[in-house]
N, C-alpha and C positions, 0 to 999 in steps of 0.2 A: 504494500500500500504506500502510497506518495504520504512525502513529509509533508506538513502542514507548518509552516512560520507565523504565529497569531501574537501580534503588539498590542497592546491593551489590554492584557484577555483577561487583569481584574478593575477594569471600569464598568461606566454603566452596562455599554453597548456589547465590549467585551464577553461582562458573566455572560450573557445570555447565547452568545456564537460557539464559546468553549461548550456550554452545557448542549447543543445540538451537536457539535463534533463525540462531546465525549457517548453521547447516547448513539450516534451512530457508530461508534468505536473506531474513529479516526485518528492516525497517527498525527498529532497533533504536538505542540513543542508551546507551552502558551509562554508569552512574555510579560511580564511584570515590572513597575518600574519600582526602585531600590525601597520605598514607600510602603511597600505591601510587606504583611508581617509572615502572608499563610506560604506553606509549603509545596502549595500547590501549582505555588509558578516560577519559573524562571525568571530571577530577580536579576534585569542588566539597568545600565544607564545608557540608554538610547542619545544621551546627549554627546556622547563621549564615542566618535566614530569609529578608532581602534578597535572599543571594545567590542560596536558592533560587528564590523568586517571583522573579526576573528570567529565571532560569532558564527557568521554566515561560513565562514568556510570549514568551520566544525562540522557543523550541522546539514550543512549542503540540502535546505529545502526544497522541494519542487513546487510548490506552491506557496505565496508569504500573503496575510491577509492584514493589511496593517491601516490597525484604528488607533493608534498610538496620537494624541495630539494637545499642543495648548492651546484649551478655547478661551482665549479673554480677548474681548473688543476693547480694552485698555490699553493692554503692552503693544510698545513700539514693536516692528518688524525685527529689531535686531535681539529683543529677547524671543522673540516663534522663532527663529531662522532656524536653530541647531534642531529641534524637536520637527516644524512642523516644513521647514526646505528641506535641510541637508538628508536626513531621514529618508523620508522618500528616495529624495537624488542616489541613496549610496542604493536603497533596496531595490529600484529602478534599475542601477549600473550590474547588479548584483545578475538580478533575474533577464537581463540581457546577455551578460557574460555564462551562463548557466541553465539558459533555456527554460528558465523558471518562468512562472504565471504571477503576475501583481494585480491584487485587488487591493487600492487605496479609496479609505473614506474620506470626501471631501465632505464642502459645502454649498449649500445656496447663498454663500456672503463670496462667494465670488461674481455672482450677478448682483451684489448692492444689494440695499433695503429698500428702493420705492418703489420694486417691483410689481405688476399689479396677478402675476399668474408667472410660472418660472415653466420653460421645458426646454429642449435641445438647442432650440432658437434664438432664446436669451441671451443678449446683451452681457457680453462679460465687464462689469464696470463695479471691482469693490470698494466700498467705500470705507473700510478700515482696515486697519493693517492684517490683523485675522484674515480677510476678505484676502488680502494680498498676499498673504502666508503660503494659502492656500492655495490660491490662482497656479502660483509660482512653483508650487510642489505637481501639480498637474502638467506643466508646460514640461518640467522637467522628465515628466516619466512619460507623457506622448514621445518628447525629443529624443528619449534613451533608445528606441526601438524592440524595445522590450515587449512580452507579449502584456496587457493589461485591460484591469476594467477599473474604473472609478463612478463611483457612484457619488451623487451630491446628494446630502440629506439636509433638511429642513429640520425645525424641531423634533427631540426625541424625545420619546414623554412615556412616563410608566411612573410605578412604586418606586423613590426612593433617587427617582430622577435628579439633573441638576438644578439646582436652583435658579441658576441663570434663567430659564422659561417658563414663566406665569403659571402655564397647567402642569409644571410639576409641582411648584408652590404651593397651588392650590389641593393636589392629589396628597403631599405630603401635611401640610395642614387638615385637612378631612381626616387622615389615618389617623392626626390625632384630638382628631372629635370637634373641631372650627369646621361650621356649617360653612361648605363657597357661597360666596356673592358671586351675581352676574353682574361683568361692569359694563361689559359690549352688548353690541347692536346682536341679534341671532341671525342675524343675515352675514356677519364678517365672517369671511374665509380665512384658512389658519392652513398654514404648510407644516404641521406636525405629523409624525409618523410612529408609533406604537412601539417601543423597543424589541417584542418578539418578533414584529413584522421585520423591522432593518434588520434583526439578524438572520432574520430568515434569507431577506435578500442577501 
């Protein structure tokens, strides 16, 4: 069975991909960043490129699935660069030089926020650095010619989600017993996506 290379695999989006790998009993390799206490991951620093190209030619995966990322619409470009460019870029050069498959998670803040509806056709135009983090790790792993898919997701929302998006806020406030208020119109459109659905995709 083909190795599987999994980044994130204890964040939100993460648990939920490993726990589908591990039930279909896929040779899977989950990666963790130095943060995580449980045993059950491979604890590297992604930030630290050595570490990971050593990584990779240990391990020599045939398939890398990587949700590894820093989501703040805060930090300048040059605090995303090492986690959310270079990263991509080495695992892009990696799965070109090794006939490997890249599936990287992006985002819809590579098309900007005033969008009124996102799909293939949209305007690439971020409008914060995150936005540009992202763009640029995409440009990167098109240009490596590597085999690849990249998915952009939109909000991801479930139990225990991040706080950064209103309907986790409000999902993890309910869990502990704060009735939600509606603040919006029932007609507004929302690009949120179901965390067991993204990891299903």
């Amino acid at each position: 069975m083909q190795k599987v290379l999994l980044t994130g695999a204890s964040g939100f989006l993460g648990k939920k991909v490993l726990d589908i790998f591990n039930f279909k009993k896929y040779n899977v390799i989950p990666l963790s960043s130095l943060k995580s206490k449980s045993s059950n991951y491979l604890r590297i620093d992604l930030n630290d490129s050595a570490q990971l190209i050593k990584l990779l030619e240990k391990e020599n995966p045939k398939i890398i699935i990587n949700l590894a990322s820093k989501v703040s619409f805060k930090s300048k470009i040059n605090e995303l660069y090492q986690l959310n460019i270079l990263c991509p870029k080495l695992l892009a050069n990696y799965c070109y030089e090794n006939n490997s498959f890249l599936i990287q998670a992006s985002s819809i803040a590579v098309n900007g926020s005033n969008c009124l509806g996102y799909n293939d056709s949209t305007a690439l135009s971020p409008d914060n650095d995150y936005g540009k983090s992202k763009l640029n790790a995409e440009r990167y792993i098109i240009n490596s010619g590597c085999k690849y898919t990249i998915l952009r997701f939109g909000g991801i929302f479930g139990k225990n989600g991040p706080n950064h998006l209103g309907i986790n806020r409000t999902i993890n406030e309910a869990m502990n017993g704060k009735i939600p208020k509606m603040n919006d119109s029932r007609f507004s459109k929302r690009n949120y996506i179901y965390v067991k659905d993204a990891a299903c995709a």
